[in-house]
C-alpha positions as CSV (number, residue, x, y, z in Angstrom):
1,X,16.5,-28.5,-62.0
2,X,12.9,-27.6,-61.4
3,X,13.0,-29.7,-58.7
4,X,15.7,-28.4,-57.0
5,X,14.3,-25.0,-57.5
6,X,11.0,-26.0,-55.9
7,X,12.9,-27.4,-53.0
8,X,14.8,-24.3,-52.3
9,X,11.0,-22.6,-52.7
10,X,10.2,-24.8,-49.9
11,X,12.8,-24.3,-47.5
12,X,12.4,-20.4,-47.6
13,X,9.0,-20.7,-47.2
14,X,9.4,-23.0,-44.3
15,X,12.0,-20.1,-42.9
16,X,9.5,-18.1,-43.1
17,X,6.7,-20.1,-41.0
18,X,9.5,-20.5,-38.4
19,X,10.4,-17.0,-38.3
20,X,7.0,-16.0,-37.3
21,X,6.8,-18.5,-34.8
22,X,9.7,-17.9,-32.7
23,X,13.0,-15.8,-33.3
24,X,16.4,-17.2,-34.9
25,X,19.6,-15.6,-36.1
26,X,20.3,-13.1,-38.7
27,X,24.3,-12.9,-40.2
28,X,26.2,-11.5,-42.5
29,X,30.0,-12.1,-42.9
30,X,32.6,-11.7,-45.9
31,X,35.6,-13.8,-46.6
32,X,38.5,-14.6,-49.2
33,X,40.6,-17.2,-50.2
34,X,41.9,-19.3,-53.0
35,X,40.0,-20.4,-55.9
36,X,40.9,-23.1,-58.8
37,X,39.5,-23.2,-61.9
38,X,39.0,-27.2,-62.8
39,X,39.1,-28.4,-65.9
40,X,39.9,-25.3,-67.6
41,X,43.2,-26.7,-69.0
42,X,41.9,-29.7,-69.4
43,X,39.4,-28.2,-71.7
44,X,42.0,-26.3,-73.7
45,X,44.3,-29.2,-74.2
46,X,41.7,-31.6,-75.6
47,X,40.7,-28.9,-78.2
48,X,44.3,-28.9,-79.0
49,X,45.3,-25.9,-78.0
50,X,49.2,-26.0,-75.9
51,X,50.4,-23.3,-74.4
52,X,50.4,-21.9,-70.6
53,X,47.3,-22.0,-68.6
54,X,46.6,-20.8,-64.7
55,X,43.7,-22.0,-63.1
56,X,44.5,-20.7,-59.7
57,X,43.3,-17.5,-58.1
58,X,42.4,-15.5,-55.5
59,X,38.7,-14.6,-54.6
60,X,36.2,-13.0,-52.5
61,X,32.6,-13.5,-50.9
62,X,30.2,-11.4,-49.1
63,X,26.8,-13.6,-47.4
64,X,24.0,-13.0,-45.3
65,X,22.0,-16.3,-43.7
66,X,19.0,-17.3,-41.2
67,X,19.6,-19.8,-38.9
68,X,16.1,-21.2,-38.4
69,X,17.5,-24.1,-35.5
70,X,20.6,-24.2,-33.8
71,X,21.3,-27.3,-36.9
72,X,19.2,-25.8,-40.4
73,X,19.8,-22.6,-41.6
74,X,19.4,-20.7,-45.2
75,X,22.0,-18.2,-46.8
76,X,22.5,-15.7,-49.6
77,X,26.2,-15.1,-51.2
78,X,27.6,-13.3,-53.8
79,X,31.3,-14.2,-54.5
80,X,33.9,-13.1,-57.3
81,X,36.1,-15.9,-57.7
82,X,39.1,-14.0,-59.4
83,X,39.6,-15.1,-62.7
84,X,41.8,-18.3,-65.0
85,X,43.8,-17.3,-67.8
86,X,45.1,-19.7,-71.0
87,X,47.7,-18.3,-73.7
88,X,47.3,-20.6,-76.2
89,X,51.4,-20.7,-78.8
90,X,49.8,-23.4,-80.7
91,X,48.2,-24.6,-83.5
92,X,48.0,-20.5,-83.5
93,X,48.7,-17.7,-81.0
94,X,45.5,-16.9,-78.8
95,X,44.5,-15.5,-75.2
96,X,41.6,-16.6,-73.0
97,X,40.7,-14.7,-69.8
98,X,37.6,-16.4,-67.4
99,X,36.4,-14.4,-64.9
100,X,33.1,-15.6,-63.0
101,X,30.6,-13.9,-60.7
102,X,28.8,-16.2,-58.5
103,X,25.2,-15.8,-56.9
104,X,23.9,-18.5,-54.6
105,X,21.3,-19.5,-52.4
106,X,22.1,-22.1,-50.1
107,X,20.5,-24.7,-47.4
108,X,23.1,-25.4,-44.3
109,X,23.4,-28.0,-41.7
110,X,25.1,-27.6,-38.8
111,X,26.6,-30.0,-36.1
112,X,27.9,-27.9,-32.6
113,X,30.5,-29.6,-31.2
114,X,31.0,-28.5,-27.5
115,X,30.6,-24.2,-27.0
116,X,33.1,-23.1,-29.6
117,X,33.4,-25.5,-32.4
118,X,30.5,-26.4,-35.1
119,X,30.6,-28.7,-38.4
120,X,29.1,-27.2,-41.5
121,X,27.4,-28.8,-44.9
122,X,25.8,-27.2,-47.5
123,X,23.9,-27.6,-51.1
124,X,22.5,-24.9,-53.0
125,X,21.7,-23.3,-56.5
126,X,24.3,-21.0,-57.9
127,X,23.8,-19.1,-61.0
128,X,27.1,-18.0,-62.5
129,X,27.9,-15.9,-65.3
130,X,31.1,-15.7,-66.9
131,X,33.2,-13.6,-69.2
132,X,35.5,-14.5,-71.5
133,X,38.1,-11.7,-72.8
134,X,39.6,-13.6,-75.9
135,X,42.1,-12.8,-78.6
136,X,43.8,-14.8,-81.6
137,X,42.8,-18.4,-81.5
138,X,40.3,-18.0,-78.7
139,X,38.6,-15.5,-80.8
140,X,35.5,-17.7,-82.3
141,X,34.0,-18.5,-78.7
142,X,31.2,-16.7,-77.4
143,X,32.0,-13.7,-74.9
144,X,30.4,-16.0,-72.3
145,X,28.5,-17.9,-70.4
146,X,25.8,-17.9,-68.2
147,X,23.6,-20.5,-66.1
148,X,22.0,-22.1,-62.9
149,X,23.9,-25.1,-61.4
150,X,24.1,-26.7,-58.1
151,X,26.7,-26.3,-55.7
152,X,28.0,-28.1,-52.5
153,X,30.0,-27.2,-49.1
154,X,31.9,-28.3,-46.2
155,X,33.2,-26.4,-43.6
156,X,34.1,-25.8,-39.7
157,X,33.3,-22.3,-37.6
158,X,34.7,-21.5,-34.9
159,X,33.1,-19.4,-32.1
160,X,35.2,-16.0,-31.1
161,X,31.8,-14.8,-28.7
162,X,28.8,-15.2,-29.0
163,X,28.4,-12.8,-31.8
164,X,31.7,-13.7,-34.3
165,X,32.5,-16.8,-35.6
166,X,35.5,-17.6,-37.9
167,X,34.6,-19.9,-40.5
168,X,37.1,-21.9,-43.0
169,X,35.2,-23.5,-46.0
170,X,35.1,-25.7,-49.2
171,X,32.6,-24.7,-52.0
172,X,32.6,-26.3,-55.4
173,X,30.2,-24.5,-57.9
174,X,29.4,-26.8,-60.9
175,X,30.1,-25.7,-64.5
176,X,30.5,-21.6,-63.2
177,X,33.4,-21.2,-65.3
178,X,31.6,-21.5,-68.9
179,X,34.6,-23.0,-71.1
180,X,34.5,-26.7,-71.4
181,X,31.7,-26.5,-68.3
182,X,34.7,-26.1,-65.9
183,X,33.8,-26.5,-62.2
184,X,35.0,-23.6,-60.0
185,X,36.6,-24.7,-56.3
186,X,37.0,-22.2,-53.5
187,X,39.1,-22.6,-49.9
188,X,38.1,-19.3,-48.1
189,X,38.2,-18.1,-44.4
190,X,35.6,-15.3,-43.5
191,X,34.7,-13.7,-40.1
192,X,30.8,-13.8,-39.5
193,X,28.8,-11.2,-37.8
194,X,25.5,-12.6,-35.8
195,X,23.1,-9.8,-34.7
């Protein structure tokens, strides 16, 4: 982990050597889409818990990013992934409600293809905090969780003008939803700004 944290370091510090040398691209842009909870049920069912469980919701992210090169950029997000909810009839009667906030800082690679259409990759550090709003046999687990993981994404944007892009994406944030270190899976579309 401290490594990947010194990489990051390194890449906003090289951002920032590049930015004095010549000018790039500021933009911000916000999106939504569909999130899954993985592993949640999972989790529940090898504890022994059986009951109903939805993992699926919808979300939301705001972001603001650098491109340094026409192929490397950096970017900032802040996304609230909706929430997973279990309602556990057996061996006794018990609600669980997930709901994660997600902060992360990402490094992206981009491959243009022609004027309008560009390939996207990323990796980045996400810290995640969860809450848990628990009842009956749920009741005994903490009222959360909290940590810095990694995260990866893939993606395609595609150039409106020269200024807005629509972007569709895939973005898996590692262990964000707390119980049974559940990995959280968004499909979003967003509309970026570049100024």
């Amino acid at each position: 982990m401290k490594a990947l944290l010194a990489g990051f370091a390194l890449l906003v510090f090289a951002a920032q050597v590049h930015a004095a040398g010549e000018g790039g691209k500021w933009y911000i842009g916000a999106g939504g889409g569909q999130t899954t909870y993985r592993d949640v049920c999972g989790s529940a069912g090898s504890a022994g818990f059986s009951g109903t469980c939805d993992d699926e919701s919808n979300g939301w992210k705001v972001f603001a990013g650098y491109d340094m090169t026409k192929y490397f950029g950096i970017e900032l997000a802040y996304a609230d992934p909706g929430e997973a909810k279990l309602v556990a009839s057996s061996p006794s009667a018990g609600t669980l409600t997930i709901n994660s906030k997600l902060a992360t800082a990402w490094a992206k690679l981009e491959l243009p293809l022609g004027a309008h259409f560009t390939l996207l990759g990323k990796a980045g550090l996400n810290y995640f905090k969860a809450d848990y709003e628990r009842t009956g046999s749920f009741s005994s687990l903490n009222s959360g969780d909290d940590g810095l993981e990694p995260s990866l994404g893939a993606g395609a944007g595609f150039n409106l003008t020269k200024n807005f892009t629509l972007r569709a994406e895939w973005e898996r944030f590692n262990d964000a939803a707390g119980y049974g270190d559940g990995n959280i899976e968004t499909l979003t579309a967003s509309l970026l700004f570049r100024f």
